[in-house]
C-alpha positions as CSV (number, residue, x, y, z in Angstrom):
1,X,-0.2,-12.7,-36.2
2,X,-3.0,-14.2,-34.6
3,X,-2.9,-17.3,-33.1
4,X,-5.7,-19.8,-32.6
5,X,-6.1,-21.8,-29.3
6,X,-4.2,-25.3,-29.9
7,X,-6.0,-28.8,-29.8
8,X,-3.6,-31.2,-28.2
9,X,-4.3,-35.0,-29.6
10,X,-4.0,-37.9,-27.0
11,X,-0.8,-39.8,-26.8
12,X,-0.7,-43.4,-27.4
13,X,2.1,-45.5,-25.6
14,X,3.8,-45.0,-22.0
15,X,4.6,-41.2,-21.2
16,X,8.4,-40.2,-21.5
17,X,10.7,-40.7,-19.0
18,X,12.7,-37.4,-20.0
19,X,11.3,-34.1,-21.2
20,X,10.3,-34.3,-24.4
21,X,10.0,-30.9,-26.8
22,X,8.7,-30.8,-29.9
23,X,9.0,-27.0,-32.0
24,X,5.1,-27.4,-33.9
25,X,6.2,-24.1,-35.3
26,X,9.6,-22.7,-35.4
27,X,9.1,-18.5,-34.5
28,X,11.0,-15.7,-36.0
29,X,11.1,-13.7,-33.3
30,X,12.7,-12.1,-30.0
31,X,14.4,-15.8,-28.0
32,X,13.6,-16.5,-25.0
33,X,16.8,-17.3,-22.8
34,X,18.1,-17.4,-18.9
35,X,16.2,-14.7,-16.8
36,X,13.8,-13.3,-19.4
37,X,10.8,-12.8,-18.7
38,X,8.1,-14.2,-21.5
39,X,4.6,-14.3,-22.0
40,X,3.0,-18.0,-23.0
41,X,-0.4,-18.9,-24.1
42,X,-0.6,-22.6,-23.3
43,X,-2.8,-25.2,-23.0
44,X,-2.4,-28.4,-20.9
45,X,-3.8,-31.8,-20.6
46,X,-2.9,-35.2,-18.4
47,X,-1.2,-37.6,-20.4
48,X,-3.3,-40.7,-18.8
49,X,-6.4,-39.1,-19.8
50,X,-6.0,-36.2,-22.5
51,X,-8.1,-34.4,-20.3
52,X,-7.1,-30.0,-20.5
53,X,-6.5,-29.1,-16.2
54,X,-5.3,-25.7,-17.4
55,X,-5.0,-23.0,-20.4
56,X,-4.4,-19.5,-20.3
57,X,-6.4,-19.1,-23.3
58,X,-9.5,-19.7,-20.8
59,X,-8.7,-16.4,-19.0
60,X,-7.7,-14.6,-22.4
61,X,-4.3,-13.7,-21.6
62,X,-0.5,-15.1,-21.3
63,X,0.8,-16.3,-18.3
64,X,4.0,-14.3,-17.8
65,X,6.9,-15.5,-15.9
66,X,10.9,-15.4,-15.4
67,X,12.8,-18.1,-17.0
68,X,15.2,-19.6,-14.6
69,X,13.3,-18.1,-11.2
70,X,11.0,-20.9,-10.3
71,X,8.4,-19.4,-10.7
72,X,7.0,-22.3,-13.0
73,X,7.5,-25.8,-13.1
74,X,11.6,-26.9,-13.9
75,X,9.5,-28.5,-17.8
76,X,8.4,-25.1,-18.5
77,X,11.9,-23.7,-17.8
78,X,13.7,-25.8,-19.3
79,X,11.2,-26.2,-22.3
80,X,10.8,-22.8,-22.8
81,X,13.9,-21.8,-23.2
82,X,15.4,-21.0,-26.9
83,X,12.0,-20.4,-28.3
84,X,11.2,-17.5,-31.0
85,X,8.3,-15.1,-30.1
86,X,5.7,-17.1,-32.5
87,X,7.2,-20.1,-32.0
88,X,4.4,-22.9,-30.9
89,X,5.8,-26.2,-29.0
90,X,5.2,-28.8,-27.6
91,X,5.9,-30.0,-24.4
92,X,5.6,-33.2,-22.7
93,X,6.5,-32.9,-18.9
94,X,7.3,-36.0,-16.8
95,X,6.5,-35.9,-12.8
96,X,9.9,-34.9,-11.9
97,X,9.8,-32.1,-13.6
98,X,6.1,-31.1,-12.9
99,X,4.5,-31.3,-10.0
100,X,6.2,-34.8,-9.0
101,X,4.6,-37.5,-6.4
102,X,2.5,-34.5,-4.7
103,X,0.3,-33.7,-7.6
104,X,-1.2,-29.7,-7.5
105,X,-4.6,-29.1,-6.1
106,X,-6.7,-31.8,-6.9
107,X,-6.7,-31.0,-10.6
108,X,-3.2,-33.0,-11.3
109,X,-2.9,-36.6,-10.1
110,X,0.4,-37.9,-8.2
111,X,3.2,-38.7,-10.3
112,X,1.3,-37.5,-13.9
113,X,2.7,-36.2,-16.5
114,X,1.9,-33.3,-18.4
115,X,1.4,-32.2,-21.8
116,X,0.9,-28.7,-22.8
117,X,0.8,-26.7,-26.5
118,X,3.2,-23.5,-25.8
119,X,3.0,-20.2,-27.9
120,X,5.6,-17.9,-27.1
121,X,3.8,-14.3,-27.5
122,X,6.7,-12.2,-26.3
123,X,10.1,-11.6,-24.3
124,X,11.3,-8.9,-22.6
């Protein structure tokens, strides 16, 4: 199955105060729980601006990561989690579960939140 690269559409309205997860398509596959380690094709925008900061799909491969290790932001943890390899969601991250007052190197703003398309390629 091939996916395409997602367009995210701006969001209208005040950003969430809680993480907010929305399954755009529901997979079939392999789920991802506690301590596996998956492979995500994302891309992510501000939610004041709709601007993209970041997407894997730029450098043609998955970010791969641990679920429950930190080794992400506590949104993607917790939003990744119970997806199905092929599943696509989205996510919309507020800043105390992202990157918070200090913002990340000059590309996210203090106390933004975040909004990223999440395709769940595989788990192992």
């Amino acid at each position: 199955m091939a996916l395409e690269r997602p367009e995210i559409d701006f969001i209208d309205g005040p950003p969430p105060a809680d993480l907010e997860i929305t399954d755009l398509t529901v997979g079939e596959g392999e789920q991802a729980g506690h301590g596996s380690t998956v492979q995500v094709h994302y891309v992510g925008v501000s939610h004041s601006t709709g601007e993209e900061f970041d997407a894997s799909w730029n450098r043609g491969e998955p970010l791969a990561f641990r679920i429950g290790s930190g080794m992400v932001i506590p949104g993607w943890d917790q939003g990744v989690m119970g997806m199905r390899v092929g599943g696509r969601r989205r996510l919309v991250i507020p800043p105390h579960l992202a990157y918070g007052d200090r913002g990340a190197g000059g590309v996210i703003k203090p106390g933004e939140t975040l909004v990223f398309v999440c395709d769940l390629v595989g788990v192992s």
